[in-house]
The first five atom37 places (N, CA, C, CB, O) and aatype in JSON, in Angstrom:
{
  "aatype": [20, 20, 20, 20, 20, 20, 20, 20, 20, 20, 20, 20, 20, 20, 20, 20, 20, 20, 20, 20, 20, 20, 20, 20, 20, 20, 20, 20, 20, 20, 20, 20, 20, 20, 20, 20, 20, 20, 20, 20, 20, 20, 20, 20, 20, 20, 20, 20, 20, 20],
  "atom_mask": [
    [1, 1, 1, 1, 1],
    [1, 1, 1, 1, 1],
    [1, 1, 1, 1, 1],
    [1, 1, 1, 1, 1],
    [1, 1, 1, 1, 1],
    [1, 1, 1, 1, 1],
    [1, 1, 1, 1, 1],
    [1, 1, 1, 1, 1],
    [1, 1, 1, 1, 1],
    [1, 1, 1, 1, 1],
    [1, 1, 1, 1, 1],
    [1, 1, 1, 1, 1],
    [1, 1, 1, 1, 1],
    [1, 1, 1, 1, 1],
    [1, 1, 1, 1, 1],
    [1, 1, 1, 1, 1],
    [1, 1, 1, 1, 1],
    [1, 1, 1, 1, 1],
    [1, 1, 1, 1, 1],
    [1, 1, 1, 1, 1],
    [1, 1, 1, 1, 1],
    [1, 1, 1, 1, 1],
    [1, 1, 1, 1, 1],
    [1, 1, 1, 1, 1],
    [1, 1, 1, 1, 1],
    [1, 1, 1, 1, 1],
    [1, 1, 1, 1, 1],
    [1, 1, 1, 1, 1],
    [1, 1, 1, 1, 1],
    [1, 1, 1, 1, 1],
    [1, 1, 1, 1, 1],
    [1, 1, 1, 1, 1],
    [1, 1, 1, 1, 1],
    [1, 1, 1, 1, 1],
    [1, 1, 1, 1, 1],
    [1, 1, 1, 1, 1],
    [1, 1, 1, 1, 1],
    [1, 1, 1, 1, 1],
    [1, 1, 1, 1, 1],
    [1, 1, 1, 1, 1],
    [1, 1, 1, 1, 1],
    [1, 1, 1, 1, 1],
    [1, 1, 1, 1, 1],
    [1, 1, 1, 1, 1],
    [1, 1, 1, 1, 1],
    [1, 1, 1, 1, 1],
    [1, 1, 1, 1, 1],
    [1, 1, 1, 1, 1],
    [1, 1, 1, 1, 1],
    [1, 1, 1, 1, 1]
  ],
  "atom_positions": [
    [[25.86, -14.88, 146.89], [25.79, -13.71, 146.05], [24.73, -13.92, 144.95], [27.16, -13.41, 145.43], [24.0, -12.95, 144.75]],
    [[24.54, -14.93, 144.27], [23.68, -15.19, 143.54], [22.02, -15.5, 144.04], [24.29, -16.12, 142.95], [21.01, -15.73, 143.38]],
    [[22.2, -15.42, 145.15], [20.28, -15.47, 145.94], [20.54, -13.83, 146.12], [19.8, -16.71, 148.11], [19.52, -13.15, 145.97]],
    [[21.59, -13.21, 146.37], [20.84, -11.9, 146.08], [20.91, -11.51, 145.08], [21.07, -10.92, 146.68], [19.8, -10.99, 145.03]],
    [[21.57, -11.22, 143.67], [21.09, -11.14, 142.44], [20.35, -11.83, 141.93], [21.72, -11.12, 141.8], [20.43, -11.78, 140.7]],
    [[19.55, -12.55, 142.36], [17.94, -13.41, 141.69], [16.99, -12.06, 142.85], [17.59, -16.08, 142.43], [15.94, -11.5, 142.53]],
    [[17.56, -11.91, 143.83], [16.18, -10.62, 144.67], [16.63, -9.34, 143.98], [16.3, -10.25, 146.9], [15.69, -8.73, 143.49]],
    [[17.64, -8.86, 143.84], [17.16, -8.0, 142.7], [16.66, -8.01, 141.37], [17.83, -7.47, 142.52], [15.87, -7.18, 140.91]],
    [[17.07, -8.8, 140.88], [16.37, -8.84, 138.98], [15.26, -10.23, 139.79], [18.12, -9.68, 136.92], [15.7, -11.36, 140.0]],
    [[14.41, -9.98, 140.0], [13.0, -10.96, 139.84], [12.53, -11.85, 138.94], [12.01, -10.34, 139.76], [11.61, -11.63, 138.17]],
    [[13.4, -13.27, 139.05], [12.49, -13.5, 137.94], [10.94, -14.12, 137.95], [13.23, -14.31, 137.18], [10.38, -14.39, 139.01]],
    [[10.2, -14.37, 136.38], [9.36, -14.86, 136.25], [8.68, -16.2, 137.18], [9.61, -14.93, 135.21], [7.49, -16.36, 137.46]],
    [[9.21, -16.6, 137.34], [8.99, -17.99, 138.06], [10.24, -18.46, 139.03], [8.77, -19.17, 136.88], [11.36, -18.17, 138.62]],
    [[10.19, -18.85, 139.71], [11.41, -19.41, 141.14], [12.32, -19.88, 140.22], [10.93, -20.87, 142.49], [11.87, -20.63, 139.35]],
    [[13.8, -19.54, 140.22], [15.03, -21.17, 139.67], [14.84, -22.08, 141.08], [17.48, -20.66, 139.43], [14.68, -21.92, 142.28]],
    [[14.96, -22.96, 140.25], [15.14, -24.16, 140.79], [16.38, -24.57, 141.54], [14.95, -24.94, 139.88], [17.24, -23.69, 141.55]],
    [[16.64, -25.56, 142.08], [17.7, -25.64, 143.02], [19.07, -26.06, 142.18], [17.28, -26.73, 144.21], [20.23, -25.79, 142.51]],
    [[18.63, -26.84, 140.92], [19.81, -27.55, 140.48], [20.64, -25.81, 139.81], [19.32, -29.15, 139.05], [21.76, -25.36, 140.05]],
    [[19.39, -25.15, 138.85], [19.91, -23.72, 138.02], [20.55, -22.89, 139.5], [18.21, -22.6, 137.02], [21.59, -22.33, 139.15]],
    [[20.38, -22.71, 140.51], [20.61, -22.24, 141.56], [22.22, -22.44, 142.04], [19.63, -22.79, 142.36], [23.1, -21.61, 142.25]],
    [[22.19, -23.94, 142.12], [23.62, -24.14, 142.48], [24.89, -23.94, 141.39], [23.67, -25.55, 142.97], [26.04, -23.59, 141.66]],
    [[24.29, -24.28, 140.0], [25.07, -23.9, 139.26], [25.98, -22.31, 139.14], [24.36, -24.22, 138.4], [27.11, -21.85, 139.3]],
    [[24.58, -21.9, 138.75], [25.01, -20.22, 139.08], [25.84, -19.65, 140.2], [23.81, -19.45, 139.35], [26.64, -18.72, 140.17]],
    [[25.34, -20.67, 141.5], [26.65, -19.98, 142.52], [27.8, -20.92, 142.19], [26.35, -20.01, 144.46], [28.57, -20.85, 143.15]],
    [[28.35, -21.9, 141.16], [29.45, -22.66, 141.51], [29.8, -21.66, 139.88], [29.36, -24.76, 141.81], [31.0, -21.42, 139.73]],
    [[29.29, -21.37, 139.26], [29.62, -19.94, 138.3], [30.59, -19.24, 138.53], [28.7, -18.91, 138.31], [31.76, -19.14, 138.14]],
    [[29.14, -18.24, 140.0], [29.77, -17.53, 140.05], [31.01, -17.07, 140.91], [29.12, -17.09, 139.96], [31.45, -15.94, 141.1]],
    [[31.46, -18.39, 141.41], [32.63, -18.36, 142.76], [33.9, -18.49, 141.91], [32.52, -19.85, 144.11], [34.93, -18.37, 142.57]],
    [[34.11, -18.75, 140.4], [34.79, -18.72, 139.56], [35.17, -17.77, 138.96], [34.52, -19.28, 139.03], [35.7, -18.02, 137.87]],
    [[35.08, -16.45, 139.35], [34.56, -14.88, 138.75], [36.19, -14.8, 139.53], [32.65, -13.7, 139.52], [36.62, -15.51, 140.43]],
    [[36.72, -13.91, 138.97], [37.54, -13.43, 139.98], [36.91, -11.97, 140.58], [39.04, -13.3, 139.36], [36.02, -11.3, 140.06]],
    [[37.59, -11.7, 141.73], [37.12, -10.54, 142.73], [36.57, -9.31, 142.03], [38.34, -10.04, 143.63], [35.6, -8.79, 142.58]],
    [[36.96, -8.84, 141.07], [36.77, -7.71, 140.43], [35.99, -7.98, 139.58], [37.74, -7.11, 139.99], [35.17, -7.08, 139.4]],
    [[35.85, -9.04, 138.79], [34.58, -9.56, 138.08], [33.03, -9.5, 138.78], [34.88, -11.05, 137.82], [31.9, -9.05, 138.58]],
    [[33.74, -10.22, 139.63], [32.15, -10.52, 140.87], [31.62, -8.98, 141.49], [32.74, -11.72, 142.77], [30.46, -8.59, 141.57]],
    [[32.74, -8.35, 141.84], [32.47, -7.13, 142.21], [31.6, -6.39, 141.09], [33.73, -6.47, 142.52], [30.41, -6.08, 141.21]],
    [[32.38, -6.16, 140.05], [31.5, -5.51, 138.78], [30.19, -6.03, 138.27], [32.29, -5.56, 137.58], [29.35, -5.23, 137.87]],
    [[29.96, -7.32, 138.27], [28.62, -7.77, 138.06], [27.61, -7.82, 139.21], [28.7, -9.02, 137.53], [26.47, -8.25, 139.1]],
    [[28.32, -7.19, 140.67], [26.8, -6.61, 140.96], [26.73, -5.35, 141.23], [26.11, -7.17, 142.07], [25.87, -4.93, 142.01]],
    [[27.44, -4.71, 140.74], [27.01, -3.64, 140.48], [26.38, -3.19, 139.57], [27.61, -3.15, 140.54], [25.87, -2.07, 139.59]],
    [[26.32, -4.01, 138.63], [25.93, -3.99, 137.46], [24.26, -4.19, 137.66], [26.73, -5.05, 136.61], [23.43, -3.56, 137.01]],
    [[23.98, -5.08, 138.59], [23.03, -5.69, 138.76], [21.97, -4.26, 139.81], [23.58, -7.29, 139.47], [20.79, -3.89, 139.82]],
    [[23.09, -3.91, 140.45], [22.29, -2.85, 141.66], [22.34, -1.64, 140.68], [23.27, -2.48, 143.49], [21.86, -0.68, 141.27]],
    [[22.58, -1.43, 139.93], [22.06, 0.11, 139.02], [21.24, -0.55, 138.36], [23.15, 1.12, 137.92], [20.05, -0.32, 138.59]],
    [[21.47, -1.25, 137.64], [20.09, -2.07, 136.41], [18.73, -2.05, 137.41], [20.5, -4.33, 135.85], [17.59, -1.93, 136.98]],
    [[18.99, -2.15, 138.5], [17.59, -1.87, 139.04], [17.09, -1.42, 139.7], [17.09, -2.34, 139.29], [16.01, -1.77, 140.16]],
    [[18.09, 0.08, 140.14], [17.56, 1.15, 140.38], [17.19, 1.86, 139.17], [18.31, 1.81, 141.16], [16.35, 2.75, 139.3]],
    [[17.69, 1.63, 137.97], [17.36, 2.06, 136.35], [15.38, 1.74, 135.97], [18.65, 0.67, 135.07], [14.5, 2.42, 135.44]],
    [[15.43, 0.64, 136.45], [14.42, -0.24, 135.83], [12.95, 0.43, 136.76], [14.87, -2.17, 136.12], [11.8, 0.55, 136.33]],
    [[13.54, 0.8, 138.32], [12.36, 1.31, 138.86], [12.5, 3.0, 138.76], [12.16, 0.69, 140.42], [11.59, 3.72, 139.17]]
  ]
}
């Protein structure tokens, strides 16, 4: 889930593998409705942005 919220919000330069794994051991800690809401959050922010 987190390699596709890095392809929607783009960032500046590649994360790296270590910032990478973190973020998915993050975000597997979310509960269901959390995780759910933050990408959605993520898929309007960037239909907003374009």
């Amino acid at each position: 889930m987190v390699d596709e919220i890095s392809e929607i919000w783009p960032m500046p330069a590649p994360i790296n593998e270590q910032s990478l794994a973190l973020a998915q051991r993050d975000y597997r800690k979310l509960s269901m409705e959390t995780a759910q809401r933050t990408m959605r959050f993520w898929q309007l922010h960037n239909k907003i942005e374009k």
